[in-house]
VONULUM-636788 format. One record per residue (C-alpha): residue in three letters; x, y, z. Coordinates in nm, 4 decimals, always signed. Layout:
<seses>
  code         X         Y         Z
   ala         X         Y         Z
...
</seses>
This chain:
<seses>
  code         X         Y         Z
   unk  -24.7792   -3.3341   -8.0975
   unk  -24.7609   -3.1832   -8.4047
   unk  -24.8757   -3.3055   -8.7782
   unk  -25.0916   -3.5751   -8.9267
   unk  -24.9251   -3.8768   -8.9893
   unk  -25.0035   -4.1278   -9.2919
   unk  -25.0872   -4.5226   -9.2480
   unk  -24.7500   -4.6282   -9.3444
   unk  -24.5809   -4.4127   -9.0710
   unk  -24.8088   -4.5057   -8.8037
   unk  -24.7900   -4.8694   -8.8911
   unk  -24.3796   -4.8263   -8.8682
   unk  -24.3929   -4.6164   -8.5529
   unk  -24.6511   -4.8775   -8.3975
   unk  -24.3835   -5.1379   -8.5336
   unk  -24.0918   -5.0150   -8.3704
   unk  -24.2396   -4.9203   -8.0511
   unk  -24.3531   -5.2705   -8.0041
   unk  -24.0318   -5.3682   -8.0961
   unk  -23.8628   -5.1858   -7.8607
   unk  -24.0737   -5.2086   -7.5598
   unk  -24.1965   -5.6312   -7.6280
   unk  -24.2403   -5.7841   -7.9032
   unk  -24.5376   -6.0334   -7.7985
   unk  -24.7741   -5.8542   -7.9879
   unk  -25.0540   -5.9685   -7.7181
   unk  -24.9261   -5.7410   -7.4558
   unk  -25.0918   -5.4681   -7.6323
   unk  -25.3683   -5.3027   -7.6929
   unk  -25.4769   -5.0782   -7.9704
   unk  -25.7552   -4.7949   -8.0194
   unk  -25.8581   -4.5346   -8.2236
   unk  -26.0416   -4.2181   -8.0625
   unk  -26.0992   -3.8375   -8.0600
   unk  -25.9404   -3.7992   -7.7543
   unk  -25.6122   -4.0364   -7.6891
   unk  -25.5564   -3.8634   -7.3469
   unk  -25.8966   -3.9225   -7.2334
   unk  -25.8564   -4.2838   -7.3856
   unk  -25.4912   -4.3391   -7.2555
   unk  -25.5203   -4.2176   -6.8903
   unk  -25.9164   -4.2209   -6.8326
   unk  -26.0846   -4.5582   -6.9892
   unk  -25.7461   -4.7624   -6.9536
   unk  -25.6282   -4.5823   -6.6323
   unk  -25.2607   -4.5571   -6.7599
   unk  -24.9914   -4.3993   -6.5206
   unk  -24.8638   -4.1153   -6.7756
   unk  -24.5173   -4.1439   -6.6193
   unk  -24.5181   -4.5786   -6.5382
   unk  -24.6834   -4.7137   -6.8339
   unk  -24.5284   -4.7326   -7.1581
   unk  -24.7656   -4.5752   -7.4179
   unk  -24.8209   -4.4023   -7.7782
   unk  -25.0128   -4.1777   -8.0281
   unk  -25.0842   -4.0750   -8.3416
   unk  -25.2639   -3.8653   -8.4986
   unk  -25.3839   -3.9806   -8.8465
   unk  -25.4854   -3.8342   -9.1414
   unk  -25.8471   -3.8974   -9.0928
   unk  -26.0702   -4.1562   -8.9418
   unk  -26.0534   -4.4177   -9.2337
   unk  -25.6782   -4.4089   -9.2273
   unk  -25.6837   -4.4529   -8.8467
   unk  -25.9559   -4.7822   -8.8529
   unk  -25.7009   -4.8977   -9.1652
   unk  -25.4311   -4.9190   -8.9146
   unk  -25.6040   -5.0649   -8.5934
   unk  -25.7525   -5.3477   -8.8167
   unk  -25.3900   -5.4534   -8.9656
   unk  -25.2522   -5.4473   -8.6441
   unk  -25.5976   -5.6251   -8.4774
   unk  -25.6117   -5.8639   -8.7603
   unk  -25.2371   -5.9653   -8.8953
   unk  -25.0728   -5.9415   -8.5274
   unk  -25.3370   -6.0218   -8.3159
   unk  -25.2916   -5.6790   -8.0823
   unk  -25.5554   -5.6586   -7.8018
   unk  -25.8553   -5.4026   -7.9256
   unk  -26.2305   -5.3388   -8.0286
   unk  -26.2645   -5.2831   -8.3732
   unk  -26.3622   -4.9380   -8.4532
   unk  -26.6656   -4.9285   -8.7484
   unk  -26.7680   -4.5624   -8.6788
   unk  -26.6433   -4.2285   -8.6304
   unk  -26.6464   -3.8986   -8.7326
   unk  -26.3218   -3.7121   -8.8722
   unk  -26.2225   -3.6068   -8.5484
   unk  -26.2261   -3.9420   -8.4500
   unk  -25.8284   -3.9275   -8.5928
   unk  -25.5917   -4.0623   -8.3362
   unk  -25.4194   -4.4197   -8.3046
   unk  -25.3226   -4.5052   -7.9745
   unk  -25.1113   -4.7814   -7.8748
   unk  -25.0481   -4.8987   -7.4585
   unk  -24.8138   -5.1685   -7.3594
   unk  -25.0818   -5.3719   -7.0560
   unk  -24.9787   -5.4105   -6.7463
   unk  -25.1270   -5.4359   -6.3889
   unk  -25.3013   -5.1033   -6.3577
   unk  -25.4552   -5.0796   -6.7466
   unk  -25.7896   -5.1885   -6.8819
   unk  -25.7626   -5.4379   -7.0210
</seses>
């Protein structure tokens, strides 16, 4: 992955993934963190290959918590609200849930 990407883009990439994958917004989940493989395949135990999943890096921490608490707040999207972080707390990451995540 290369690039930062703005708040608009990541809400429209979040938006069309959903779209594409389910559009029930409460089969997903959405984070923020430093570490989105750590995040993705550690804490929620995703399959890389199985489950269907997403990232973004962001711009910087504020733009990243702007994004998780639109989708959190206006959609309803699974998540715990992110209040701190440093900058390279700068990724958005976005899992459909299924049997083997958590939650």
């Amino acid at each position: 992955m290369s690039g930062f990407y703005s708040v608009q883009q990541i809400k429209f990439d979040v938006l069309a993934y959903v779209k594409e994958f389910s559009i029930h917004w409460t089969d997903w989940y959405i984070g923020v963190t430093d570490d989105p493989q750590a995040a993705l395949f550690g804490t929620h135990g995703l399959n890389r290959d199985l489950d269907i999943w997403l990232y973004k890096q962001a711009v910087s921490f504020a733009a990243c918590r702007n994004v998780q608490k639109y989708y959190l707040e206006t959609h309803k999207i699974d998540g715990e609200l992110v209040s701190n972080g440093t900058e390279d707390t700068d990724c958005v990451y976005l899992y459909k849930k299924s049997a083997r995540s958590t939650p």
